[in-house]
C-alpha positions in Angstrom: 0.0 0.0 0.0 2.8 2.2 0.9 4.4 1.5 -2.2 1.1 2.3 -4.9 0.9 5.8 -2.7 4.6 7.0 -3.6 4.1 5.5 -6.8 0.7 7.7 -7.2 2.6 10.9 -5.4 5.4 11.1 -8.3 3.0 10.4 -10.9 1.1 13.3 -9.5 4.1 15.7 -9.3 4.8 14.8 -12.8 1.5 15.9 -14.1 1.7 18.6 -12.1 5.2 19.9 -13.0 4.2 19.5 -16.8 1.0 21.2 -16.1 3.1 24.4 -14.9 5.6 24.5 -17.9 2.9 24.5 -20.4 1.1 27.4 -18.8 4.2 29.4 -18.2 5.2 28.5 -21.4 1.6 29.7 -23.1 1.6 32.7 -20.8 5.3 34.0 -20.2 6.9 32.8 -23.4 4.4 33.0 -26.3 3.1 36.3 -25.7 6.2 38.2 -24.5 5.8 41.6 -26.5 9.1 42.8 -28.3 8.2 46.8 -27.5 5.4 48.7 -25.7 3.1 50.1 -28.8 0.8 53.3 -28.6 -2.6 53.0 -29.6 -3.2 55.3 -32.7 -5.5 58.5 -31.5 -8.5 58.7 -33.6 -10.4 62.1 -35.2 -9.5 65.5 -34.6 -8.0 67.8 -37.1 -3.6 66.8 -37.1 -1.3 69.6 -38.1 1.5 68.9 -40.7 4.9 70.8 -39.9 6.9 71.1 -43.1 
């Protein structure tokens, strides 16, 4: 019995380890933004210096 229970803890930790690496992976990795964009400003009358 002792045995099936550390046999069912790693098994756990395992799933659990490879659950956080795909997340942080999806979430930290993937969507890292290369530099910080400004939205565009919409309307109003723009001035063109020449």
């Amino acid at each position: 019995m002792e045995t099936f229970l550390e046999i069912l803890r790693e098994v756990l930790k395992g799933i659990a380890r490879e659950g956080c690496a795909y997340f942080f992976r999806k979430n930290v990795l993937e969507n890292k933004k290369t530099a910080l964009r400004r939205r565009k400003q919409k309307g109003g009358s723009h001035k063109n210096n020449i």
